[in-house]
Structures are given as C-alpha cells and as structure tokens.
NUKOLMAR-635308 format. One record per residue (C-alpha): residue number from 1; residue in three letters; y, x, z. Coordinates in steps of 0.05 Angstrom, whole numbers, plus 5000, padded with zeros to 4 digits. Example, Ala and Ser with C-alpha at 12.3 -4.5 7.8 and 13.67 -1.06 7.14 Angstrom:
<vozas>
1, ALA, 4910, 5246, 5156
2, SER, 4979, 5273, 5143
</vozas>
This chain:
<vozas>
1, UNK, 1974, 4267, 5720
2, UNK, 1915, 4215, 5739
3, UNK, 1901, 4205, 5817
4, UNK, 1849, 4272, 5831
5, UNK, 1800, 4264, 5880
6, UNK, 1786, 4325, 5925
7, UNK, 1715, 4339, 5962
8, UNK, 1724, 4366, 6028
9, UNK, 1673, 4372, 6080
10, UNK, 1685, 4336, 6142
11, UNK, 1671, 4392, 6190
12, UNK, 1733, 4423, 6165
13, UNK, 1787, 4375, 6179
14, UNK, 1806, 4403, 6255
15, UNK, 1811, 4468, 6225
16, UNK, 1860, 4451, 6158
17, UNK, 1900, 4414, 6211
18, UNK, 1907, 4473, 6265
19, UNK, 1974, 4508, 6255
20, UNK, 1949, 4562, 6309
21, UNK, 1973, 4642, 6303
22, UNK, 1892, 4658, 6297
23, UNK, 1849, 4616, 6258
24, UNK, 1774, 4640, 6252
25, UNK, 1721, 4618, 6215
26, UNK, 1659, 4637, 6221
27, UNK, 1584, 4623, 6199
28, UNK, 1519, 4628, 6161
29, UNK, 1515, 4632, 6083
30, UNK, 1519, 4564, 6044
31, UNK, 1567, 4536, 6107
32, UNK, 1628, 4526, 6052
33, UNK, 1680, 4555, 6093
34, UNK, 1718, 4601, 6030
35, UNK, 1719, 4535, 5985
36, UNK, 1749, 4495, 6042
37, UNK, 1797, 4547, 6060
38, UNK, 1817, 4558, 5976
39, UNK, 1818, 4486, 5967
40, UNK, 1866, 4483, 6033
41, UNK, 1910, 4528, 6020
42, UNK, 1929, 4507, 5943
43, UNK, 1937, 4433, 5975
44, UNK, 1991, 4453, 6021
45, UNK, 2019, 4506, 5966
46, UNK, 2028, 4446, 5928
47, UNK, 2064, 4405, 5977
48, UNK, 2134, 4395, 5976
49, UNK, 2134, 4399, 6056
50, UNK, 2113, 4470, 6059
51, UNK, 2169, 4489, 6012
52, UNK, 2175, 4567, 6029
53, UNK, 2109, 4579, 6055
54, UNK, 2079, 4636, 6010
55, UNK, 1998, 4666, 6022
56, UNK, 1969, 4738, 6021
57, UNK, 1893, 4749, 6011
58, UNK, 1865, 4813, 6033
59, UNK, 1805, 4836, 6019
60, UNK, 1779, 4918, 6043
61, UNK, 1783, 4926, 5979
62, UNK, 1833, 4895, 5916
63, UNK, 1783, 4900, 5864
64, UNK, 1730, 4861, 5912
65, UNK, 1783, 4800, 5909
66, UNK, 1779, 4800, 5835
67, UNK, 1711, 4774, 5835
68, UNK, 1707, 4732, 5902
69, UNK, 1768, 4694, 5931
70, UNK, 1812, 4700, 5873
71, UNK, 1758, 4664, 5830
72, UNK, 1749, 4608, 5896
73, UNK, 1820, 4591, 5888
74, UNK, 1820, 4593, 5818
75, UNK, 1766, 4544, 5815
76, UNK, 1799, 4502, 5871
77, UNK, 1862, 4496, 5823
78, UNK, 1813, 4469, 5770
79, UNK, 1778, 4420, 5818
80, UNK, 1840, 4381, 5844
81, UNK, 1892, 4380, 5782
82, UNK, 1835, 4390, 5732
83, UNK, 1867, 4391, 5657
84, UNK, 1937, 4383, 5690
85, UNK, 1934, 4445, 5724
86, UNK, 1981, 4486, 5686
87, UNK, 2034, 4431, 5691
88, UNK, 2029, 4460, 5780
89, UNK, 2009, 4531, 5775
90, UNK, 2019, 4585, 5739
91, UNK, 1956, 4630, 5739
92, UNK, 1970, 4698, 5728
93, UNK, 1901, 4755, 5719
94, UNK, 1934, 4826, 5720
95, UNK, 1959, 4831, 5773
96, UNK, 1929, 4783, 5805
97, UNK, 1973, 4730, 5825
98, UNK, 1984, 4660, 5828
99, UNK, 2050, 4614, 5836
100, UNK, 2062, 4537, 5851
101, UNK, 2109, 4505, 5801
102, UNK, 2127, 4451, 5854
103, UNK, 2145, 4490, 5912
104, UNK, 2152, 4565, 5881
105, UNK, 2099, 4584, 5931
106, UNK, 2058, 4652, 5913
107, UNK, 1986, 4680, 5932
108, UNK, 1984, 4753, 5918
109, UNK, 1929, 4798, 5932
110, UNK, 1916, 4861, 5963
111, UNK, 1867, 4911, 5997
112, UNK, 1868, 4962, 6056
113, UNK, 1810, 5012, 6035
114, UNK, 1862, 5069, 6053
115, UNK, 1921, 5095, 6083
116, UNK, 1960, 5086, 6011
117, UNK, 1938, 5010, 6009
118, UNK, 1953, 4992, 6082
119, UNK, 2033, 5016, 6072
120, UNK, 2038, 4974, 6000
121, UNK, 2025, 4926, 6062
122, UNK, 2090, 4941, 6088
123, UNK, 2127, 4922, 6028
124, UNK, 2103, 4861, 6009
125, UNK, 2162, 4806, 5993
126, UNK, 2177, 4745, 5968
127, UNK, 2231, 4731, 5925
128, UNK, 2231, 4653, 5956
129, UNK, 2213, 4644, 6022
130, UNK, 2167, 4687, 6068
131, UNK, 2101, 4711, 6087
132, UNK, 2075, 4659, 6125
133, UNK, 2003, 4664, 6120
134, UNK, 1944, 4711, 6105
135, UNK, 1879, 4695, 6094
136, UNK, 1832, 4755, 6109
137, UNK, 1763, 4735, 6066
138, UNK, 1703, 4774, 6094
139, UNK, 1744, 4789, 6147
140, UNK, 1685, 4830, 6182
141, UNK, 1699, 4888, 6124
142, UNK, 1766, 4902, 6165
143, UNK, 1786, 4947, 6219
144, UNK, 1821, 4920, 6281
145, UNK, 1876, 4962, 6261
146, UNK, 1871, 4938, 6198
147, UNK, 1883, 4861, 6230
148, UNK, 1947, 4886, 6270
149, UNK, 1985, 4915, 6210
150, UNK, 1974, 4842, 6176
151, UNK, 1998, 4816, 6246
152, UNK, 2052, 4852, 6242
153, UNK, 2078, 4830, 6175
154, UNK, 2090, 4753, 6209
155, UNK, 2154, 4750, 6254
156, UNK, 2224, 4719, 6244
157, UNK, 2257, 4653, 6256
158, UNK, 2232, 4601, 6197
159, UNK, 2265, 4545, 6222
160, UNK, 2329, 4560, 6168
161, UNK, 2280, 4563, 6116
162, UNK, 2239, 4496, 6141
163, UNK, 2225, 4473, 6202
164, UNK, 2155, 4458, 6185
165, UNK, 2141, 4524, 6170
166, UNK, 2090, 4568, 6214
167, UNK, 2053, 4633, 6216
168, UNK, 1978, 4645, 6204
169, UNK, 1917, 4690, 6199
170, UNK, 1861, 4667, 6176
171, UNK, 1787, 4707, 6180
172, UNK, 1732, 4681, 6146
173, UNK, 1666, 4708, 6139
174, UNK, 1588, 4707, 6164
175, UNK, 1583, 4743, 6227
176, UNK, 1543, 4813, 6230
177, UNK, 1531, 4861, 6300
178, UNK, 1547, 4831, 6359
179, UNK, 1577, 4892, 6377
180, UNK, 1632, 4876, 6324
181, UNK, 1704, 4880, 6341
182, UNK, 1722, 4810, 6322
183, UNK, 1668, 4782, 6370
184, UNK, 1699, 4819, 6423
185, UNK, 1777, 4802, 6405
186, UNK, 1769, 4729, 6398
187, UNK, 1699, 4698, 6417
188, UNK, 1693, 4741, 6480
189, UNK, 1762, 4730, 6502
190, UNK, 1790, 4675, 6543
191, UNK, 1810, 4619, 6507
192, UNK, 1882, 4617, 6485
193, UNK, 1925, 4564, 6453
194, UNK, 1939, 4615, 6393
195, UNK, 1859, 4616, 6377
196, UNK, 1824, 4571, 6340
197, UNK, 1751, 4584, 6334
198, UNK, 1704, 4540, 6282
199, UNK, 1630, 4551, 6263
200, UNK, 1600, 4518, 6211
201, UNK, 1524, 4525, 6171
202, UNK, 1495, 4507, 6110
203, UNK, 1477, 4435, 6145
204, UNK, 1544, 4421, 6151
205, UNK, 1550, 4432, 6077
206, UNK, 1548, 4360, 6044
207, UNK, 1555, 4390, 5977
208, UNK, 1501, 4431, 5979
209, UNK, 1440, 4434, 5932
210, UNK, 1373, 4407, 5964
211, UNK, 1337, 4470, 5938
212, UNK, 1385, 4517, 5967
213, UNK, 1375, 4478, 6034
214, UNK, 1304, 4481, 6031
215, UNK, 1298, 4549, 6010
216, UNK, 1342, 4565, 6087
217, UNK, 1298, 4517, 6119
218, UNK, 1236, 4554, 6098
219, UNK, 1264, 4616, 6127
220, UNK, 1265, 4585, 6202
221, UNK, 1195, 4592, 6193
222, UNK, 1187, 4663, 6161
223, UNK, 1239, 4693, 6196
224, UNK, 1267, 4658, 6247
225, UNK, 1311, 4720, 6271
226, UNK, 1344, 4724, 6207
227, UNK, 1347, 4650, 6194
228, UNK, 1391, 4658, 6262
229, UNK, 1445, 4702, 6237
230, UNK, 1435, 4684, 6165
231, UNK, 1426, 4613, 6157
232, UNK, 1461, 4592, 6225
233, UNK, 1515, 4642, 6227
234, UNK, 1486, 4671, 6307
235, UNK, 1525, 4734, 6318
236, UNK, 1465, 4787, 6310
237, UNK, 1436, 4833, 6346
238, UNK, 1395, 4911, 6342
239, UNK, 1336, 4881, 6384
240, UNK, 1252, 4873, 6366
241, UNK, 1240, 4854, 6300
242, UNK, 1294, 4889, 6270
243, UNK, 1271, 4932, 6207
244, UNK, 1320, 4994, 6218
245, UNK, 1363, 5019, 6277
246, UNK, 1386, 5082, 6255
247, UNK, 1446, 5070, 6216
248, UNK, 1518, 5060, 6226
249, UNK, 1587, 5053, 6193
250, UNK, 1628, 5105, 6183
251, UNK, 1690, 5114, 6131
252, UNK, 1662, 5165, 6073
253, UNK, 1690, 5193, 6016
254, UNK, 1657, 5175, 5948
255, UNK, 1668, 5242, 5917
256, UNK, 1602, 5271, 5901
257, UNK, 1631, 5340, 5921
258, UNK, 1626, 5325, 5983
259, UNK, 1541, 5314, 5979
260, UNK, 1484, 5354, 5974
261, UNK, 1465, 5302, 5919
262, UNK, 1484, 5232, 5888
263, UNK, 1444, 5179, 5850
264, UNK, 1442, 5111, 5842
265, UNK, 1401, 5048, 5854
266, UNK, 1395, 4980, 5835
267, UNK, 1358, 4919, 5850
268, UNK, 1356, 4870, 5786
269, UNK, 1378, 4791, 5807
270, UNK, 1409, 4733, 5771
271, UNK, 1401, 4662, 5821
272, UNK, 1393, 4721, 5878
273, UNK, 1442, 4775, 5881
274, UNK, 1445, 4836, 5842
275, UNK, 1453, 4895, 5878
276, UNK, 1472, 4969, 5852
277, UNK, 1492, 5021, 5901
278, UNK, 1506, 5093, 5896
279, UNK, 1477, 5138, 5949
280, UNK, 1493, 5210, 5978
281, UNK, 1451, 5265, 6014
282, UNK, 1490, 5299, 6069
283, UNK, 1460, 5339, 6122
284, UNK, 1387, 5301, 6109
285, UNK, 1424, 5233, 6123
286, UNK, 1426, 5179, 6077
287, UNK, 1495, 5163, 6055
288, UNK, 1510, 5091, 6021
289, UNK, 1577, 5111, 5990
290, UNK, 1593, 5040, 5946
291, UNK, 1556, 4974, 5931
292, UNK, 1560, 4929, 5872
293, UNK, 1534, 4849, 5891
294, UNK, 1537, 4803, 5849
295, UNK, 1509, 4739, 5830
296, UNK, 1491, 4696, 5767
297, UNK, 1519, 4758, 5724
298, UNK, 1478, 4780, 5656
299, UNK, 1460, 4848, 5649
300, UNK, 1523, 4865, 5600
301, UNK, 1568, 4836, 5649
302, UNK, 1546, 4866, 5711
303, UNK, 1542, 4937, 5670
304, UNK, 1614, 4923, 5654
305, UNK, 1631, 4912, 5728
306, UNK, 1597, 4981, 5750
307, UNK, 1632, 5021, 5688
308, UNK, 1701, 4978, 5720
309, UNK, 1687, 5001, 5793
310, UNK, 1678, 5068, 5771
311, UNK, 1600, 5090, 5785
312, UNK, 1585, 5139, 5747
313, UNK, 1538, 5129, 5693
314, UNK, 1517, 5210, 5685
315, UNK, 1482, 5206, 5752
316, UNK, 1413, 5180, 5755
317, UNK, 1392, 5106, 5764
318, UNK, 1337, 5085, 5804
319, UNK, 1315, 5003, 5779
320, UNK, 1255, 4957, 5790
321, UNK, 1210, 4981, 5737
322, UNK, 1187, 4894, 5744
323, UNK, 1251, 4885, 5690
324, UNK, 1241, 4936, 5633
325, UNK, 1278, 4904, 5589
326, UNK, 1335, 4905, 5634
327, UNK, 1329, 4975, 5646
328, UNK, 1331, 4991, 5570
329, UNK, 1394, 4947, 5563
330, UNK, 1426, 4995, 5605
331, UNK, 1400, 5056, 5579
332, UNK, 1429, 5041, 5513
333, UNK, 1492, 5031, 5550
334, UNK, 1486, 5103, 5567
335, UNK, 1458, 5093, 5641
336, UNK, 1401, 5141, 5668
337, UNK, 1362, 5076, 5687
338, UNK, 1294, 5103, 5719
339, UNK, 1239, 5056, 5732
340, UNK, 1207, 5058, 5797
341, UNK, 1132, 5057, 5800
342, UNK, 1108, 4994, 5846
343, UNK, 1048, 5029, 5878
344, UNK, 1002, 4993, 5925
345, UNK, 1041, 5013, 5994
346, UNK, 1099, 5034, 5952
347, UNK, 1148, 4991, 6003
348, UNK, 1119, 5011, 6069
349, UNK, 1115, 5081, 6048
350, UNK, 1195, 5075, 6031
351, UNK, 1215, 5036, 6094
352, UNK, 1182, 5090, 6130
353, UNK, 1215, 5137, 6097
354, UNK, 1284, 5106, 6109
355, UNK, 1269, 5096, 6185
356, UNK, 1264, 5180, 6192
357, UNK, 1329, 5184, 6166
358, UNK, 1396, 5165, 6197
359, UNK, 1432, 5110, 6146
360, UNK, 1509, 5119, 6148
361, UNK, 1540, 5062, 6118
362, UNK, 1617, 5057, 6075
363, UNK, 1650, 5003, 6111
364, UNK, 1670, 4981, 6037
365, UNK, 1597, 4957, 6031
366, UNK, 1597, 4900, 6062
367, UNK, 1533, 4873, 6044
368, UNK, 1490, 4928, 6063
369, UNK, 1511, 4924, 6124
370, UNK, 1502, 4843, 6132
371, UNK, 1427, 4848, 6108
372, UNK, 1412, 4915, 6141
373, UNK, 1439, 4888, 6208
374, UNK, 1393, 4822, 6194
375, UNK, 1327, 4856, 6157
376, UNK, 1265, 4835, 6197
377, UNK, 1199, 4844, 6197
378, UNK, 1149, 4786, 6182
379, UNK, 1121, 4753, 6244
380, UNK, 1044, 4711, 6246
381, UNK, 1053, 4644, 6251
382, UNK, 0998, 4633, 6295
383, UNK, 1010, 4693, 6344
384, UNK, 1080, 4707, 6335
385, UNK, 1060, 4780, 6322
386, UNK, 1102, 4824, 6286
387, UNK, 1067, 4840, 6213
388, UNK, 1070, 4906, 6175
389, UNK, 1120, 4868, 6122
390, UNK, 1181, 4851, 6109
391, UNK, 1215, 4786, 6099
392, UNK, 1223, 4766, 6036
393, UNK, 1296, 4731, 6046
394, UNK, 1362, 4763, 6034
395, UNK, 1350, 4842, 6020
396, UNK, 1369, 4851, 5955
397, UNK, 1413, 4906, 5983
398, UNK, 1358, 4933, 6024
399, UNK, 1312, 4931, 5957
400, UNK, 1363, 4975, 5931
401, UNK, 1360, 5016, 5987
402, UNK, 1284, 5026, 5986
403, UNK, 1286, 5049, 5909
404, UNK, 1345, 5103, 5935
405, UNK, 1282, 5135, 5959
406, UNK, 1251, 5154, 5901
407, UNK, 1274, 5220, 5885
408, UNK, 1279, 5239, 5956
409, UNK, 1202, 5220, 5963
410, UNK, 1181, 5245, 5905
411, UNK, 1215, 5314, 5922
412, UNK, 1177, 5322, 5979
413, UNK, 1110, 5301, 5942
414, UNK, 1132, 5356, 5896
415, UNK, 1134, 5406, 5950
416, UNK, 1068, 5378, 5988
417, UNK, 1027, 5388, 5919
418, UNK, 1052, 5455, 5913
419, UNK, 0997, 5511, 5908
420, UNK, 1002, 5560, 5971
421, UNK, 1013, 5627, 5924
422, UNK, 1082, 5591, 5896
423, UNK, 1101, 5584, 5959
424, UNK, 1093, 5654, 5974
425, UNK, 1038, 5648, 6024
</vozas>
C-alpha cells in the first residue's frame, strides 16, 4: 500500500487523544465532528496497539445508522487506505458490520427505539476482545436511560487483554433545548476528570466549502437566534423570537389505530434536505409520528427509502405543488402525492394554524425537533423588530409540517362554507 495521507481538522486533536470514560462532542452543523470521530475510530481500529479494542454505534434507531454513521465510516475507510482498503477491512452491508483485518477489531451497529432493542443491548459480544467503546451519533435522540444501559455494558479488567486498552462513550451531535438532559448531566455539572467536553462550528471546519460558509454567515444576519444554535452550536432556548412553543416530545406509537386520522407530508429538497413525515390526529393535537431527512437523494431513491422505512403509501400525501413533476414521479409509484396550493398568505395562515394546536413530537424524529426548537421569526434589520415571516434557513422539516395542515384547514373551510340548513339550523 502507498503512504495515505489523512485530513484531520486541527480542532480535533485534544479530543482523538483523550482516553476519558465521557467524551462529548458537541456543535453547530458543518463543524465536522462525525467525520473526525469515523475517521478516528477506523485509525485506531487499524492499529496494532489497540489490538482487542472493538466499537458499537448506536443510533435511536438501527435503520437511521444505515444511512448516516455507517456511510461516515464507510467513507472514512475509503479516504485513508483508498483502493487498498479491502486488503484492512472487511465491509460487510446486511447486517451491518465492519471488521479490521489487522487487529480483528469489529464496529457493529444497533438501535434503542424500544424495550426489545435496548436488551439485544445486553447481549452484545465479541468473539476477540471486548466492548471497549461506543460511539452514540446524534446522541440528543437518546434517553438518559438509554445512556446508562450503554454505560453499563463497559466494566472488567482489560489489562490481560492489553494494557493499553480503555473504556469510552462517545456523544456527538448539535445541541437542541437547553432544557435537555445531556446539558444538565455533563455541561451543568462540575467538572470531572472522566468528562471531556469539546465544541466545535463550521469555522473550525478547514474543509469546508466557501459557499456553505457563506450561506451560515448570511444567516447571522437574518436570523441571528438561529444562526446561534444552528451555525454556532449555542444550546437553545423557548424564548422571543421563537416560531412555536407548544410542542413537546413524547414516545408514540406509529400505529394509525391509535389516531383519529393519519396522512403524510413532504417537503421536496436535493442540496437542502428532503423531508417526509407522517402525521396523526389525536385528541385535536398534532402528532409527528416518523420523519424521513435526507439529502442529495433523487426522487426514486428517496421513494425507495420511505417504501424501506415502512410509510405507508395508501395514506394521503401532502407535497409542494412548486415540484409537479416530482409529485407525478411518485404518484406513478403508487403514492397519494397531493399538491398544495401556494396561496398568497398560504404560510402565515398555516403557522397560525399550527400555533392553536399542541405539536407532540416522536423522539425518533430527530430533526423536527432540532428545527422546531430553532424556527424563528424574521427580525428588521434596521429596528430589530420581529417581522410577520419566517426565516428562510433550516425548516425543511417545519415546511413539511406546515403542508400537514392542509387537510386539517381545509376541513374546517369545508365546515365554515357550509350552508346553515345542512347544518340543521
């Protein structure tokens, strides 16, 4: 094999050296924290001196790995032994799995969406060596019961296996609420010798493109409360500014026998995420039940992704009626794909209608709740007074959300146009 050259950003090098029980990393979009942490973790899975050591990635969910961190470390095989990298790992897709063919170490993956997931947990073992680390992606997605289970898994003497063996969590994600649990367990804390804490932002990025930089830049100016939590990864916060307040999350069940109704909605993107979410009425609140986000997919392959993660194609689908062509790509596919009509006050009549309704959010849907907890509205440059508009930055989610309204609305239009003699009076 020629000599590889690896690209690591700077920022990171305290943290890949920290051998720390805890090891958190946290901070806004573009920051390159899950390609430093992949590229990492397959270094030291490759060295001889961590002989033993074997890696579990957990995701809430096992299919969400699929299409996240088991592509980052994937990619980081490719990037440091390039066309030599079957000759060192051995990349396996169903299950997901991969193993080092120097040391023998493994990365498997699992997920903790349920009670049935979390005690697979229990069983995890390695036929060389031992757990020795986990790396929690998105970590905000889990429960703090969730985090001691994984904790759990860590304990007994490695020293017979290697001495320079040690145990690990890793969390990395973009922080949301400051209310969340993981602010409160580690950040809020006093500082312990088993903790280590790293932030990092898009500017620390040296590998990033100049457009994507610009485009965060911009937002300081257009929405400098979401440019905090997005761009600079600031813990956030339900205060002024903030779009909606009535939501929360809450564990649901995706069965739609458990709704007084269930659709679907779906914000087109390619460079910006694509977003398709399916939505339940329960006791007049509006239930977001599972998400679907992805970027730089095509049409087929994100309509092969929803048929995968099991949304079901009978129920109706409200789109962008901007992308017809899209819309008829998935009709053919067998979708109900239902335009929505862009009327002029079309959005603010939908926010408005999502802000008299309370919004109870899967804790599965993990992006809803990072633009929801982030959506803002405009403010004047010049005055700094809050405008009747949205921002424009990250809320392809909440796009989504707003075109979940649509049959809701348009029921109650229904029954406002209604002569008085069909309603009996």
């Amino acid at each position: 094999m020629s000599e590889s050259v690896v690209q690591f950003n700077r920022v990171f090098a305290e943290v890949n050296r920290s051998q720390c029980r805890y090891r958190l990393l946290c901070g806004g979009a573009g920051s390159g924290k899950s390609m430093n942490t992949a590229q990492d973790f397959i270094l030291k899975l490759s060295d001889t001196r961590y002989r033993g050591a074997n890696l579990l990635v957990v995701r809430k969910t096992e299919a969400a790995c699929r299409y996240s961190v088991f592509e980052e470390l994937v990619g980081a095989v490719s990037r440091i032994f390039g066309t030599d990298a079957s000759r060192f790992w051995h990349i396996r897709q169903e299950p997901m799995e991969l193993t080092s063919l120097v040391t023998g170490g493994r990365i498997i993956f699992r997920g903790m969406k349920d009670e049935s997931q979390r005690e697979r947990l229990k069983s995890v073992a390695f036929e060389s060596g031992k757990l020795t680390w986990i790396w929690c992606e998105e970590a905000t997605e889990l429960y703090r019961a969730d985090l001691d289970i994984l904790d759990d898994r860590l304990r007994g003497d490695l020293s017979a296996i290697n001495p320079a063996l040690y145990y690990q969590i890793t969390m990395t994600f973009n922080p949301i609420s400051a209310g969340h649990w993981i602010k409160k367990r580690f950040w809020d804390a006093p500082p312990s010798p088993d903790v280590f804490l790293h932030h990092s932002t898009f500017r620390d990025n040296a590998f990033i493109g100049k457009e994507y930089a610009a485009r965060m830049e911009r937002r300081a100016v257009d929405d400098p409360e979401g440019y905090a939590v997005y761009a600079l990864g600031e813990w956030g916060s339900k205060g002024t500014g903030l779009i909606l307040t009535r939501w929360r999350v809450t564990d649901m069940d995706p069965a739609p026998e458990g709704y007084d109704s269930v659709w679907m909605a779906q914000d087109f993107g390619y460079n910006h995420a694509d977003c398709l979410l399916l939505i339940g009425l329960k006791d007049g609140a509006i239930c977001v039940l599972k998400e679907l986000y992805v970027r730089e997919k095509d049409t087929a392959e994100i309509i092969t992704l929803a048929e995968e993660a099991g949304f079901p194609k009978h129920r109706p689908m409200y789109c962008d009626s901007a992308e017809p062509d899209r819309i008829r790509m998935w009709q053919k596919a067998g979708w109900r794909a239902i335009p929505v009509v862009k009327e002029s006050g079309s959005v603010a009549s939908q926010i408005d209608y999502l802000k008299q309704h309370e919004i109870r959010i899967d804790p599965r849907c993990k992006n809803v709740i990072d633009e929801i907890s982030a959506w803002q509205w405009m403010r004047d440059e010049t005055t700094g007074e809050t405008l009747d508009e949205p921002t424009p930055f990250h809320d392809d989610a909440m796009a989504a959300l707003r075109y979940a309204t649509e049959p809701l609305r348009r029921a109650e239009r229904r029954i406002r146009t209604l002569p008085k003699n069909a309603l009996g009076i």
